[in-house]
C-alpha positions as CSV (number, residue, x, y, z in Angstrom):
1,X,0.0,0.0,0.0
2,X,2.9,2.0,0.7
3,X,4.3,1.5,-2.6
4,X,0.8,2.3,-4.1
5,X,0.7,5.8,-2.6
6,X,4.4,6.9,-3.1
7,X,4.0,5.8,-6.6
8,X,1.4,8.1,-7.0
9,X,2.3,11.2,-5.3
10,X,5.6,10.9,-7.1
11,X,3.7,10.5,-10.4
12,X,0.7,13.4,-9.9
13,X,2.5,15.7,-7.2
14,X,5.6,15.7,-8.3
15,X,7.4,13.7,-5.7
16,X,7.3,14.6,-1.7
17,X,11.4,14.8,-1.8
18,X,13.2,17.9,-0.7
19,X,13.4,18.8,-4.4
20,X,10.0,18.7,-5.5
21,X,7.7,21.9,-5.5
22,X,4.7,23.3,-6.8
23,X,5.0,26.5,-8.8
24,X,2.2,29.4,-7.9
25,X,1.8,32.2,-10.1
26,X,1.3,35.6,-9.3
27,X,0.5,38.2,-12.5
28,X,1.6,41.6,-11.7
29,X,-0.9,44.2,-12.1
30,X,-0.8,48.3,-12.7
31,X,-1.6,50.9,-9.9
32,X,-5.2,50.8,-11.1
33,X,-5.5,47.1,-10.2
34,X,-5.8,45.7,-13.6
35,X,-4.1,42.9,-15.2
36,X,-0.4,44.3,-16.9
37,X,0.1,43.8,-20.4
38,X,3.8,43.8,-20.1
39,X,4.9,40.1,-20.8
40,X,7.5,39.0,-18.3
41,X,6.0,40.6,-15.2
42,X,5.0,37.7,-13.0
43,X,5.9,36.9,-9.5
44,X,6.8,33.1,-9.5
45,X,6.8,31.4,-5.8
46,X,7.9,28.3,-5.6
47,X,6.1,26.3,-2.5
48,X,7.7,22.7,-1.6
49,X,5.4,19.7,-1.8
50,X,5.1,18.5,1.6
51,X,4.0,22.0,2.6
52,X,1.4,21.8,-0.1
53,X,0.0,18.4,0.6
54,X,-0.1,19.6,4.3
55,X,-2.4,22.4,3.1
56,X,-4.6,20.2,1.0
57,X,-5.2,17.9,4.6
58,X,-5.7,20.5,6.7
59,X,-8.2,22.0,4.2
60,X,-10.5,18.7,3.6
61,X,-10.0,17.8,7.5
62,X,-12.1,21.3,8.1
63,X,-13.8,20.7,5.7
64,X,-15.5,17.4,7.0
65,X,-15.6,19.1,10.3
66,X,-18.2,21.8,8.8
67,X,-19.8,19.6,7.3
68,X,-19.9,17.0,10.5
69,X,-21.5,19.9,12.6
70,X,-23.6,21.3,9.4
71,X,-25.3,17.3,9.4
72,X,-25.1,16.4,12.9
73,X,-28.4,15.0,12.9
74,X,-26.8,12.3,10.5
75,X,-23.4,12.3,11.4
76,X,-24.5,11.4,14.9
77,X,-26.3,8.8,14.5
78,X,-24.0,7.5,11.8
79,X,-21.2,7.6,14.3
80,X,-23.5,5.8,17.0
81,X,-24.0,2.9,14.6
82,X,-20.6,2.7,13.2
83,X,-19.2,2.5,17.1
84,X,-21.9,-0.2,17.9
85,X,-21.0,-2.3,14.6
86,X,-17.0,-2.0,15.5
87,X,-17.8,-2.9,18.9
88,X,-20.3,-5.7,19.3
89,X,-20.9,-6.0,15.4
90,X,-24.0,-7.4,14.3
91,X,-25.5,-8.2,17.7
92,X,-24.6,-4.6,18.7
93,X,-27.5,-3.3,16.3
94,X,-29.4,-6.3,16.5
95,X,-29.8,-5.3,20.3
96,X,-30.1,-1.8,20.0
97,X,-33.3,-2.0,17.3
98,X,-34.5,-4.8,19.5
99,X,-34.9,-3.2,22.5
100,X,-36.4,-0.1,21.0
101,X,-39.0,-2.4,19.4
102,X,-39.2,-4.5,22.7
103,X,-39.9,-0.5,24.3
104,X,-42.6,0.4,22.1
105,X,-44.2,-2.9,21.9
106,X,-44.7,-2.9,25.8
107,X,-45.6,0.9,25.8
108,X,-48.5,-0.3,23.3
109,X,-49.6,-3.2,25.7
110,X,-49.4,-1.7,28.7
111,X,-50.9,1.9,27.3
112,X,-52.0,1.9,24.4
113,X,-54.0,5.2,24.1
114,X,-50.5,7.3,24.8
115,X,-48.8,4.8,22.6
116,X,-51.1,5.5,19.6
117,X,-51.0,9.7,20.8
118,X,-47.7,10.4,21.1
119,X,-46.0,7.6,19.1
120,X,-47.4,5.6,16.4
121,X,-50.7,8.4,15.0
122,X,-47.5,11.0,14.7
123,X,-45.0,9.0,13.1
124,X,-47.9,7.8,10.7
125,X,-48.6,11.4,9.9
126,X,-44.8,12.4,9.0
127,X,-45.1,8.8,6.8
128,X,-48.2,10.5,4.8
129,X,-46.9,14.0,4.7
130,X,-43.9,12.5,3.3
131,X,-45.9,10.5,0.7
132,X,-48.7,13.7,0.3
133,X,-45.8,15.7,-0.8
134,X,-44.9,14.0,-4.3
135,X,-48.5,14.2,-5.2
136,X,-49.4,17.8,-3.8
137,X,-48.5,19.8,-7.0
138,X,-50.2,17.7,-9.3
139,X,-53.3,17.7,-7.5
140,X,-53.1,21.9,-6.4
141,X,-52.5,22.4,-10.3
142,X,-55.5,20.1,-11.2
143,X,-57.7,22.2,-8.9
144,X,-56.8,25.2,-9.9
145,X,-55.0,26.4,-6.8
146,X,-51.6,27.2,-8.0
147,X,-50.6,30.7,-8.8
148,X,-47.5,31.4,-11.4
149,X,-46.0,35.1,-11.0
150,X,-43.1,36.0,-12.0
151,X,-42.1,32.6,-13.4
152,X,-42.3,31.5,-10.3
153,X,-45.4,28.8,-9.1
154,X,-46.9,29.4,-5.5
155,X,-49.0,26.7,-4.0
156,X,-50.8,26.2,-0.9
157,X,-48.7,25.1,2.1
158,X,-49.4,21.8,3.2
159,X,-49.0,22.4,7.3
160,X,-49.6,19.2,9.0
161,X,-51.4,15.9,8.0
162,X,-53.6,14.0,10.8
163,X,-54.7,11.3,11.2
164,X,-57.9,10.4,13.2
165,X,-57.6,6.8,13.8
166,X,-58.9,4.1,12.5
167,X,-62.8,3.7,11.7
168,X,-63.2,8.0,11.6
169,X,-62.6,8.3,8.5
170,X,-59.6,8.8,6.0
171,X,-56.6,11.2,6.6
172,X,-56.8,14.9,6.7
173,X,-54.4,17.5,5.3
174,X,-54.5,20.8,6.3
175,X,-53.1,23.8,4.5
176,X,-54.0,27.0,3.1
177,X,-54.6,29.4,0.2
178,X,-51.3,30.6,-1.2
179,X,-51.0,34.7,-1.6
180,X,-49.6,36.0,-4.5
181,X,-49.4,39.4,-2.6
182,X,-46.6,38.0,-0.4
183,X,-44.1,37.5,-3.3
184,X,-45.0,41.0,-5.2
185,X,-44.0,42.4,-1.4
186,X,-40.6,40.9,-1.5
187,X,-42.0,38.6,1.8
């Protein structure tokens, strides 16, 4: 593997020795900040290798790091997973969906009126908002309820989706009329 990645630094980076560099480019420019037209006034600065390749790390390590924090709400539960996998492996996730289906199964059995309100009726909402979505713009178009202005299609914000249980009928989504008004006011 060693081999593998000296080959190819040496190949595309021009080598990590002491005599290896990468050439940055500087053109000069007049007092009024534009580019010179005089042909041999460039600044050349020659920056070794190793220094470069130390940039490029450091970049994409804080780069990852944004981006870690940015998506913490997947990164964290990414890095919870991964942990369990190294550690226990398969049983370590096994185990860990287990016992959150062993929780709600005995939630459901030994209440199952909070069970349905706070657990299962509001996760089965999110499930049909989620599935309402894909069809919501076909359906406001076909009904007439989208607006265009300025090249630009309003439709009516679909709020929440309920749903009432089973045997009261089917689900319900709320929303309501979309303003043109608020896009001509820059809101």
């Amino acid at each position: 593997m060693a081999g593998f990645v000296s080959e190819l630094l040496g190949r595309y980076a021009g080598g990590l020795g002491t005599g290896s560099h990468a050439e940055v480019v500087f053109k000069a420019s007049d007092e009024k900040g534009q580019p010179s037209r005089g042909g041999q006034e460039f600044l050349v600065c020659r920056i070794p290798m190793w220094a470069m390749v130390t940039w490029w790390t450091l970049k994409a390590l804080v780069w990852v790091l944004i981006v870690a924090c940015r998506y913490w709400y997947v990164t964290v539960p990414a890095a919870l997973l991964t942990w369990l996998y190294v550690e226990f492996g398969w049983w370590g996730l096994a185990g860990l969906f287990g016992s959150i289906v062993g929780t709600l199964g005995a939630w459901f059995l030994g209440h199952r009126a909070s069970c349905l309100r706070f657990a299962l009726f509001p996760a089965y909402g999110r499930y049909r908002r989620w599935a309402l979505r894909r069809a919501w713009y076909p359906a406001m178009a076909t009904a007439g309820l989208s607006v265009t202005f300025d090249k630009q299609t309003v439709l009516p914000v679909l709020k929440r989706v309920r749903y009432p249980g089973r045997g009261r009928g089917t689900d319900r989504a709320d929303g309501h009329r979309a303003d043109p008004g608020r896009l001509r006011q820059g809101q």
